[in-house]
MIVEX-58991 format. One record per atom (N, C-alpha, C, O): residue in three letters; x, z, y. Coordinates in steps of 0.2 Angstrom, whole numbers, plus 2048, in hexadecimal, padded with zeros to 3 digits. Layout:
<rs>
ALAXZY/...
</rs>
This chain:
<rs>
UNK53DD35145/UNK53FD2F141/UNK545D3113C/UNK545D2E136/UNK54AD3513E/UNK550D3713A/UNK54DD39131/UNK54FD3812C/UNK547D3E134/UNK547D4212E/UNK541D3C129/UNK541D3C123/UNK540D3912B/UNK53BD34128/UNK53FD31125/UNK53ED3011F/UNK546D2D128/UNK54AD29125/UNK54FD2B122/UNK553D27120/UNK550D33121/UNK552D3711B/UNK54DD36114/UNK54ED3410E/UNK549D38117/UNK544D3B111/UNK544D3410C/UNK545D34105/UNK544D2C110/UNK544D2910B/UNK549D27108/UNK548D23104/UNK550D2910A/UNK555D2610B/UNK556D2B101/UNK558D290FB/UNK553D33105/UNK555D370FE/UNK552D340F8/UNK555D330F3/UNK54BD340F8/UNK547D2F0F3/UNK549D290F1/UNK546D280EB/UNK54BD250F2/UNK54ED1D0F0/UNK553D210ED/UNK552D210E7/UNK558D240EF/UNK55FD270EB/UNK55FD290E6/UNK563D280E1/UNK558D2E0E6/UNK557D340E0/UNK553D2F0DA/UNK554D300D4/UNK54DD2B0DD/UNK54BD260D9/UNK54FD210D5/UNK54DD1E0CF/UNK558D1F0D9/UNK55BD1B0D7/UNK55FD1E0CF/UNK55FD1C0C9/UNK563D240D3/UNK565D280CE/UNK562D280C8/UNK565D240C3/UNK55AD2D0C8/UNK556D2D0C4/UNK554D250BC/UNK554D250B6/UNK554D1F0C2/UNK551D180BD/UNK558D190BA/UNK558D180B4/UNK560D1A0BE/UNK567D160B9/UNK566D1D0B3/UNK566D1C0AD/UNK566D200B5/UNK566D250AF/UNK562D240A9/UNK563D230A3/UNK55BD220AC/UNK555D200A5/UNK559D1A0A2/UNK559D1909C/UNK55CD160A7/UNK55DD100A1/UNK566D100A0/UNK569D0B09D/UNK569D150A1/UNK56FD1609E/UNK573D120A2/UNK578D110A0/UNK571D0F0A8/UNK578D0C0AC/UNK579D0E0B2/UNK575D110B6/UNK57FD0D0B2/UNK581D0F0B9/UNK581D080BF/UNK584D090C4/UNK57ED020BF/UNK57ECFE0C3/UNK578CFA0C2/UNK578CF60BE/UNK573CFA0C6/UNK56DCF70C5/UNK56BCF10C8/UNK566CEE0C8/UNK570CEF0CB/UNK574CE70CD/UNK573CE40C7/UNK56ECE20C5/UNK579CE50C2/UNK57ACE10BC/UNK572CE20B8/UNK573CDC0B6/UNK56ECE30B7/UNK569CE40B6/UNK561CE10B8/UNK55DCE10B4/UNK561CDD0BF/UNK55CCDC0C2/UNK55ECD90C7/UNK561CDC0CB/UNK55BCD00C7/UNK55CCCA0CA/UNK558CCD0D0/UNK55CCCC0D5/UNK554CCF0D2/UNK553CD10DA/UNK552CDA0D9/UNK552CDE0D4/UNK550CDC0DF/UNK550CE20E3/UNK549CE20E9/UNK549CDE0ED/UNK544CE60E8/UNK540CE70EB/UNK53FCED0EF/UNK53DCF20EC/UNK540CEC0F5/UNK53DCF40F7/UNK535CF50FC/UNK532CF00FF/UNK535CFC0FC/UNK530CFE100/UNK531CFE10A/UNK531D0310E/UNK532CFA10B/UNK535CF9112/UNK531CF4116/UNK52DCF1113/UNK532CF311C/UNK52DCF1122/UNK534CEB127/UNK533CE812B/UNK53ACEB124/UNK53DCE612A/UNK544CE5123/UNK545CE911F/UNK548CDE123/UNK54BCDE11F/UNK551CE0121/UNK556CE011D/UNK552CE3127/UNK557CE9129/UNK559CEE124/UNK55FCEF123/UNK553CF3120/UNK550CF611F/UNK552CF5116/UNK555CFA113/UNK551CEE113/UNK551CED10D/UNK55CCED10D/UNK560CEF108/UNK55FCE9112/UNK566CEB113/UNK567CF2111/UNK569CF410B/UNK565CF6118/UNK568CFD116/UNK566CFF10F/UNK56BD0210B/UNK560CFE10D/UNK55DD01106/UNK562D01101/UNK564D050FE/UNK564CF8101/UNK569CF50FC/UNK572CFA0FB/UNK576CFB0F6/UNK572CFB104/UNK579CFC104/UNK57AD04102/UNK57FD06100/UNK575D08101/UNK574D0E0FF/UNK574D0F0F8/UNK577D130F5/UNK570D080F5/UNK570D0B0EE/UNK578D080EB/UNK57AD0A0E6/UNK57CD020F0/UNK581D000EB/UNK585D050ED/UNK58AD050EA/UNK586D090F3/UNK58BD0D0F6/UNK58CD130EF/UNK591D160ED/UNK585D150EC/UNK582D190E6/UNK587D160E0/UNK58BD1A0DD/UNK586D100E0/UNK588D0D0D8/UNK591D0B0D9/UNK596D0B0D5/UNK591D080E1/UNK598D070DE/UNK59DD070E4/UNK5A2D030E6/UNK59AD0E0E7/UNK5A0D130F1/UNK5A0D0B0F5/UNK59FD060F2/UNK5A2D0D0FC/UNK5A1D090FF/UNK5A4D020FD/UNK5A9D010FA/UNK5A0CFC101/UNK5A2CF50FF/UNK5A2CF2105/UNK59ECF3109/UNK5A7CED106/UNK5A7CE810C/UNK5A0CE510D/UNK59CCE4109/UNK59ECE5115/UNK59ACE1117/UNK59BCDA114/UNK596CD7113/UNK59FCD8112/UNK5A1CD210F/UNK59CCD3108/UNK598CCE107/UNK59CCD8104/UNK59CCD90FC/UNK594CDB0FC/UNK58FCD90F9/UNK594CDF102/UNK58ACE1103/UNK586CDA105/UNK580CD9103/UNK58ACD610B/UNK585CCE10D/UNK584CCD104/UNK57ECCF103/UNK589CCB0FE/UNK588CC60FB/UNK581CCA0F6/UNK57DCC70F3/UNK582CD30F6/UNK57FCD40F0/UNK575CD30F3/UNK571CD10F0/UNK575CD50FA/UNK56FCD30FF/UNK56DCCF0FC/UNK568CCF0F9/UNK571CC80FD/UNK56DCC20FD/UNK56BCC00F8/UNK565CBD0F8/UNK56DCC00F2/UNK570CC10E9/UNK568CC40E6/UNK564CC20E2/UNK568CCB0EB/UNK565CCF0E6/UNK55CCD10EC/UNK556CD20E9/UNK55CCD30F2/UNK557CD60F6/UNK556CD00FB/UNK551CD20FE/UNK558CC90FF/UNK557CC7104/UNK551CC2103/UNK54ECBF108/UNK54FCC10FB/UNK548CBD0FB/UNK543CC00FD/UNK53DCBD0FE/UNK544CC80FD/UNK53DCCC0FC/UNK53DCCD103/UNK539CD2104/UNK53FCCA108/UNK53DCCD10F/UNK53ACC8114/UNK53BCC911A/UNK536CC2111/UNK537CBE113/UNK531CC111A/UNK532CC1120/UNK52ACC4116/UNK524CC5119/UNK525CCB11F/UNK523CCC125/UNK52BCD011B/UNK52CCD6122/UNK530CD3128/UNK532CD612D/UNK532CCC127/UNK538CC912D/UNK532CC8132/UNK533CC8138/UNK52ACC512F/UNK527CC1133/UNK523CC7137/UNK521CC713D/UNK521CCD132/UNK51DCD1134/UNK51ECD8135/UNK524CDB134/UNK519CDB138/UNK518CE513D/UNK518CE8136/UNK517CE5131/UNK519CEF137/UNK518CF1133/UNK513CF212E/UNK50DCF2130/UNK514CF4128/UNK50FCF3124/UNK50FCF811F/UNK50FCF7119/UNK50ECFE123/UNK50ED03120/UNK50CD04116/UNK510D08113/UNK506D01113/UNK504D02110/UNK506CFA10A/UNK502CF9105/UNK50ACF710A/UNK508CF2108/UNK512CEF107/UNK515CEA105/UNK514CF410A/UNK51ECEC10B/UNK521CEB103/UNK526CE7102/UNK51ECF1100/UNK520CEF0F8/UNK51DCE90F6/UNK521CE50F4/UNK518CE90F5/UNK514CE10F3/UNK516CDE0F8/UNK51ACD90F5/UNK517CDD0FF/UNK518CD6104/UNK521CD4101/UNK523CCE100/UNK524CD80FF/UNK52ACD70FD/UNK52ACD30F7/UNK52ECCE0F5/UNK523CD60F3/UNK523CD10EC/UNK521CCA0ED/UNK523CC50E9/UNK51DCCA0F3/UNK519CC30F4/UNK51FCBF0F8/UNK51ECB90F9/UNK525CC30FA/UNK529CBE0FE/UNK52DCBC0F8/UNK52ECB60F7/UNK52FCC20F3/UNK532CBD0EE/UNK530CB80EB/UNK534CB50E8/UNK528CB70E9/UNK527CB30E4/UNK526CAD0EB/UNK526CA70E8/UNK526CAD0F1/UNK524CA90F6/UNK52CCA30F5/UNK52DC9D0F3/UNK530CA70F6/UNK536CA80F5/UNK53ACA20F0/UNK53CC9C0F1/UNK53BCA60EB/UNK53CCA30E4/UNK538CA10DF/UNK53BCA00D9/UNK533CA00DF/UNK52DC9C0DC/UNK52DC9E0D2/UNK52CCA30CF/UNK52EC980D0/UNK52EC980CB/UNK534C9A0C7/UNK534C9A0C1/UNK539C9B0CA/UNK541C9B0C9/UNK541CA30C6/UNK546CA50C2/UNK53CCA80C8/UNK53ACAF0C7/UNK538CB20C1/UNK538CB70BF/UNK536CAC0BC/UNK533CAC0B7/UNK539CAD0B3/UNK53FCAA0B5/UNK538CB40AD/UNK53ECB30A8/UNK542CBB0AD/UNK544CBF0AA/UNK543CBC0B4/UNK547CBF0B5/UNK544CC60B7/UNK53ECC60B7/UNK548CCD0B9/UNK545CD10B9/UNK547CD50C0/UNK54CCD30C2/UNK542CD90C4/UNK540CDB0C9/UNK542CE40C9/UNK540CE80C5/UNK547CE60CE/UNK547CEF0CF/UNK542CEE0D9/UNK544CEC0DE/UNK53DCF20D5/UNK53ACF40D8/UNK539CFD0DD/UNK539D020D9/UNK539CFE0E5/UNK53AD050E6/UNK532D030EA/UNK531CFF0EE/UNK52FD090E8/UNK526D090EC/UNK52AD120EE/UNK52DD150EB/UNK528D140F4/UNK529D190FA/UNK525D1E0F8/UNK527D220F4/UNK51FD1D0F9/UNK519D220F7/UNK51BD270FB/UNK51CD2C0F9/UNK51AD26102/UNK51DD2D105/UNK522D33103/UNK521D39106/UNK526D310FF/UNK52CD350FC/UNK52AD380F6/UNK52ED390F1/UNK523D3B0F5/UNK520D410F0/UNK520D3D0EA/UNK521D400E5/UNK51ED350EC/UNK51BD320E7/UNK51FD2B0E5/UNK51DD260E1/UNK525D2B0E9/UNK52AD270E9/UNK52DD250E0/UNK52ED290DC/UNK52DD1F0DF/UNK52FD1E0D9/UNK534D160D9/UNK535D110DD/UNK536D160D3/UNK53AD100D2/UNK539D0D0CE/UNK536D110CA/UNK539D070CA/UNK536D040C5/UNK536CFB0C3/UNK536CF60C8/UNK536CF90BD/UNK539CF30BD/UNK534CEC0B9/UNK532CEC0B3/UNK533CE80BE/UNK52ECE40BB/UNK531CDD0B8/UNK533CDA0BC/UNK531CDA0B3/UNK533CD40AF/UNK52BCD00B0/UNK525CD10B0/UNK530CCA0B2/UNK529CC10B2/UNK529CBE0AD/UNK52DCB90AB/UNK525CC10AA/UNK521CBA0A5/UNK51FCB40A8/UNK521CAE0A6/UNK51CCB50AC/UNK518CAE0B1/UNK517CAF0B8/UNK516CB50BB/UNK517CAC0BA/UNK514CAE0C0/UNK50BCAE0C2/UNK507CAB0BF/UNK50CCB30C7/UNK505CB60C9/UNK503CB00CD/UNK506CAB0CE/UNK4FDCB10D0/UNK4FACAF0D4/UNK4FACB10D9/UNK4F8CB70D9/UNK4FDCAE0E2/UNK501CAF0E8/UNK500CAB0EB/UNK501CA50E9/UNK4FFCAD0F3/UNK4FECA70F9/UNK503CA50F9/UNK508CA70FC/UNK504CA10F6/UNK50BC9B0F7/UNK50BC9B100/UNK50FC9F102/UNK507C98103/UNK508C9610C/UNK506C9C10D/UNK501C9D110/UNK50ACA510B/UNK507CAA111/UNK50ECA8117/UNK50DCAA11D/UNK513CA5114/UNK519CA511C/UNK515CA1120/UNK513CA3126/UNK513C9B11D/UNK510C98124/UNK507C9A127/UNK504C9812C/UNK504C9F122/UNK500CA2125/UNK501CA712D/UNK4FFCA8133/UNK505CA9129/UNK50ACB012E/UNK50CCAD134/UNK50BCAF139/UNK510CA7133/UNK514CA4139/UNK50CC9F13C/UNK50DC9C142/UNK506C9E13A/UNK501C9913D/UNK500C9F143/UNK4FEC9D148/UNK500CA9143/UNK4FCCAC145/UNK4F9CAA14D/UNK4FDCA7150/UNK4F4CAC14F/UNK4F2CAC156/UNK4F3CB2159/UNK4F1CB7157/UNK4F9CB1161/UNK4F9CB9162/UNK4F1CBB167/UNK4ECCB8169/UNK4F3CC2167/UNK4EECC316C/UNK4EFCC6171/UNK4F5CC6172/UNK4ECCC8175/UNK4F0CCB17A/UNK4EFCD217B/UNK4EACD4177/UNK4F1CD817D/UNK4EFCE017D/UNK4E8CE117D/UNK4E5CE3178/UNK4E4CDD183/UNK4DCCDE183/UNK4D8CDD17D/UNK4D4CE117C/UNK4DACD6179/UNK4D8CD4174/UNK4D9CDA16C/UNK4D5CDB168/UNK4DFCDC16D/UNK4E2CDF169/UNK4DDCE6168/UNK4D9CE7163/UNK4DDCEA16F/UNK4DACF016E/UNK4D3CEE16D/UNK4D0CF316A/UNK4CECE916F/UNK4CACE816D/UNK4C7CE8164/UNK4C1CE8162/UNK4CDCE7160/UNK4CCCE415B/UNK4CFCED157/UNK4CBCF0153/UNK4D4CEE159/UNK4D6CF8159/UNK4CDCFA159/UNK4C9CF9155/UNK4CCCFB160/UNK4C2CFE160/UNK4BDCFD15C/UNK4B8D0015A/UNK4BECF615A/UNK4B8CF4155/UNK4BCCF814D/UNK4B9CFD14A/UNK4C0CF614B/UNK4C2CFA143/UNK4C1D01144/UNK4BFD0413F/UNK4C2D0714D/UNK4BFD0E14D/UNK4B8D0C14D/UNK4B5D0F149/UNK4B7D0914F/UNK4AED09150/UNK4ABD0A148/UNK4A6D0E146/UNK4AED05145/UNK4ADD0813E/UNK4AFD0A139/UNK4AED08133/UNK4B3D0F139/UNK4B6D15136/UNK4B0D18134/UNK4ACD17139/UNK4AED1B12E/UNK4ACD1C12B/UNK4A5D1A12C/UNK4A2D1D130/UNK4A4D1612B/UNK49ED1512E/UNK49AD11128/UNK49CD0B126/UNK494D16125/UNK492D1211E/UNK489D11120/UNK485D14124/UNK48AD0D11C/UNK48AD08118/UNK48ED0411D/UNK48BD03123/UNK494D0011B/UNK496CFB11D/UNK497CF311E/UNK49CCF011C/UNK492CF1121/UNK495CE8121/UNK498CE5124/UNK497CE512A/UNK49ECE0121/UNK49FCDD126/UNK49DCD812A/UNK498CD5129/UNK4A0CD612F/UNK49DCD0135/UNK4A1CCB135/UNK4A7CCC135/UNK49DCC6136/UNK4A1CBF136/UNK4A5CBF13E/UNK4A3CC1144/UNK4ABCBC13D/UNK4AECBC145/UNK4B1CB4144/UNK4B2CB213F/UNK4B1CB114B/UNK4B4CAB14B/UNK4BDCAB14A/UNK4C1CA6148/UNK4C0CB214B/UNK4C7CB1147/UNK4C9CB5143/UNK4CECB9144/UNK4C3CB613D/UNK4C4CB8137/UNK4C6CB2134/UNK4C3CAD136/UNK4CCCB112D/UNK4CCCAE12B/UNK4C8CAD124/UNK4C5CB2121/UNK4C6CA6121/UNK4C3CA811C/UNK4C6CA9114/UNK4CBCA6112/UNK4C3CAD10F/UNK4C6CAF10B/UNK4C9CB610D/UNK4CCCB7108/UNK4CACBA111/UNK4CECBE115/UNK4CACC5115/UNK4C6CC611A/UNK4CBCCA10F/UNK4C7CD0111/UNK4CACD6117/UNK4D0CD9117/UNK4C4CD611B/UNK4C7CDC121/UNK4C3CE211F/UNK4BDCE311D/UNK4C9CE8120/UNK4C6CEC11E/UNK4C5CF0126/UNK4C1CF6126/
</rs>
């Protein structure tokens, strides 16, 4: 896990370095009303933050890091506080926490974005709101409605997605706790 938690630590840095140089600043705070990362716990989007301002401006009081956290990354974490990891998706779940988040107030302001891409494919990049998209307004209370299951249930539901790994032509089947509207892959 050390070398995993290098690898991404060196990509966000080299990423970060890289985007202040293309745009000629040395501080990408002053720049961009939130901060997005590629991360799975809002632990995660802290550390990310403390990394990159330790980058822009040597270390800062816990006092100085809470306020830039909350200022700039603590809206995007709303969906990984509730949820497992999500390996392929916590760039978007971050975007959906923020527009969950700050709503229409997002319009007008602009976004620094870090997507992971398993290090090779790692990038940083920055999105301005024209308008807002179209988003589960209720995914928090979707998330918080969940049914747990219990292990046997669980591994039941693990067997049936092996069951069908590759397995073509594929249909799917209606289940009583599929939600509707809800593509399973």
């Amino acid at each position: 896990m050390e070398i995993a938690t290098a690898q991404y630590e060196e990509a966000l840095l080299w990423c970060h370095q890289t985007f202040c140089t293309k745009l000629g600043v040395s501080d990408l705070l002053q720049s961009f009303q939130h901060v997005l990362f590629h991360n799975n716990a809002p632990y995660h989007s802290k550390r990310n933050l403390r990394l990159m301002c330790d980058a822009m401006h040597g270390k800062l009081s816990r006092e100085q890091h809470e306020l830039l956290y909350k200022r700039h990354a603590a809206q995007g974490t709303a969906i990984s506080a509730q949820n497992a990891t999500t390996y392929t998706c916590p760039l978007y779940a971050s975007l959906i926490s923020l527009l969950v988040s700050v709503g229409g107030e997002l319009v007008g302001e602009r976004m620094l974005c870090f997507s992971y891409g398993s290090g090779c494919a790692a990038s940083m990049y920055s999105m301005s709101v024209e308008r807002l998209p179209s988003y589960p307004a209720d995914v928090l209370d979707q998330l918080a409605s969940r049914a747990v299951k219990s292990v046997e249930e669980t591994l039941q539901l693990v067997q049936g997605f092996e069951a069908m790994y590759r397995s073509f032509p594929f249909e799917p089947e209606e289940g009583a706790d599929r939600m509707p509207g809800v593509y399973y892959l």
